[in-house]
Phi, psi and omega in degrees: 000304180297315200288348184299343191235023142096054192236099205314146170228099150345061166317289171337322198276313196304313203251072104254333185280301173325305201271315157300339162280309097056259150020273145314325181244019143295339172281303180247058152060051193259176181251137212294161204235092188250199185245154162309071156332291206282336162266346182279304202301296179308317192281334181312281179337311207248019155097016203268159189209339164246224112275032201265317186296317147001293202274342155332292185296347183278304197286315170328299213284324199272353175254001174277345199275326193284328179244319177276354184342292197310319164335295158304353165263356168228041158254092189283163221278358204250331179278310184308349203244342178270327156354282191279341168303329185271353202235014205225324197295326184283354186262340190280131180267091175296347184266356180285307204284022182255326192300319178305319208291321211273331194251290193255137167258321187300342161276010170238046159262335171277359183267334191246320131270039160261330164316276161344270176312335173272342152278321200274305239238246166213201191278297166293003127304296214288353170235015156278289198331310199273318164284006197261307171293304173319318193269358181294310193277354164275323161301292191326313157298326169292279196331329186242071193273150193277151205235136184254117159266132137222160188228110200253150193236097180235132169062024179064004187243097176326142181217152200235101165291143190208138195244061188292151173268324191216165142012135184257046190248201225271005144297327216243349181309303201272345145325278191286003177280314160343297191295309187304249212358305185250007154286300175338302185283354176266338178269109207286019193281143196263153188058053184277152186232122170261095167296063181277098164313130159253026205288336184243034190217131198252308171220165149192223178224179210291282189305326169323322195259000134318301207284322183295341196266312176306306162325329184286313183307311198268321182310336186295283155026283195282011195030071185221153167285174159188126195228130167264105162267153184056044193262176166265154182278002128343286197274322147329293189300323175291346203250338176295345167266354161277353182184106208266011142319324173261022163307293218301338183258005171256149181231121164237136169194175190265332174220164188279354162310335167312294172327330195247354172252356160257007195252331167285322208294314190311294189317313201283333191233358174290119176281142207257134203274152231235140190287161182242144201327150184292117169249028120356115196267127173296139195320270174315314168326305181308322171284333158319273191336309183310314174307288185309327158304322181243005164246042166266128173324133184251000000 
């Protein structure tokens, strides 16, 4: 009703507002409180703008329960029932379920069992039942995110790119170790270097960053390289508290040519530290010593 008329609606505030009267009028043994399609409708209809028409509707509702009660017992349940039916029939969206078929078909599986269940079973198993499922299958995608391989030749030096597309967190840890592990080991290339872009990964949690130290462990194993390129420095920092050993495996450059030309430049400008003088008894010394050994009288 408010979006028809292009107007924002808070659900969350709307179901915090519920659970809180809800709440409250459980101390004193009140009756649950949802919210009024059918009373939203009338006042909207009759021009209401505030919420002042509540107490209206209120002082209404308490002189109809004091005078009319009796009234309302030979109003039978069959009318009252055809009522919410006509006034409920219009909310249900029948154009969903073509729309699911044509963009996710996997989304009308919770749809088709919250649907089920909430017929068979009751309303509420069928909309935990229905919410049970949904979040199985939103964790099954954070476990498996798609990860972009190429295998790059820069700089004389092989390179196995490996790309996450989304968040890194603790379903998806053994996952993306699994994929490096076993792109590497299929790629016969001698001196490989394993590259992981982060450009498209915004955080991730305390096991993600266990799992990035153990990546380091078994590549080193395989004698492979492995640069977290582009990572945020967020995300740096989370993994540097599992190991400060592993700063040395973050790369941010603008291209990945960098990374391997500023890494000679290091090797290149690293100074070489000068041996320190020999205290060795020198060669003529020995001979000296020797002479003088044999010419004392015996």
């Amino acid at each position: 009703m408010f979006a028809a008329k292009g107007k924002p609606v808070d659900a969350t505030q709307e179901l915090i507002a519920l659970g809180l009267c809800n709440m409250g009028g459980s101390f004193v043994r009140s009756m649950p409180v949802t919210g009024s399609f059918t009373r939203t409708a009338v006042n909207n209809a009759s021009g209401v703008r505030t919420t002042l028409g509540g107490l209206f509707t209120g002082a209404f509702i308490m002189l109809t329960l004091a005078f009319l009660t009796s009234t309302f017992a030979f109003i039978p349940r069959a009318s009252l029932a055809g009522l919410i039916v006509c006034a409920m029939i219009f909310m249900v969206e029948y154009d969903v379920v073509p729309l699911l078929w044509r963009t996710s078909k996997l989304d009308l599986l919770p749809l088709t069992a919250t649907f089920l269940c909430c017929l068979l079973i009751s309303l509420e198993y069928g909309m935990i039942i229905g919410v049970g499922i949904n979040l199985i299958s939103i964790l099954y995608k954070a476990a498996r995110p798609r990860v972009h391989i190429q295998h790059l030749s820069v700089c004389s030096r092989e390179v196995l790119l490996l790309r996450p597309d989304s968040g890194l967190f603790f379903p998806a840890a053994e996952n993306l170790r699994e994929i490096a592990l076993k792109a590497s080991s299929k790629d016969p290339r001698p001196n490989l270097t394993v590259v992981i872009d982060g450009s498209y990964v915004h955080s991730i949690d305390a096991t993600m960053a266990k799992n990035l130290k153990l990546l380091v462990d078994d590549l080193k194993v395989n004698k492979r390289s492995i640069i977290y390129w582009n990572w945020e420095p967020g995300m740096e920092k989370c993994c540097r508290g599992v190991d400060d050993n592993l700063a040395g495996n973050f790369r941010r450059t603008n291209t990945i040519e960098e990374i391997f030309r500023s890494r000679v430049k290091e090797i290149v400008e690293t100074p070489v530290t000068p041996r320190p003088p020999s205290t060795s008894v020198q060669k003529p010394q020995i001979l000296n010593y020797l002479n003088s050994q044999n010419e004392r009288p015996h």
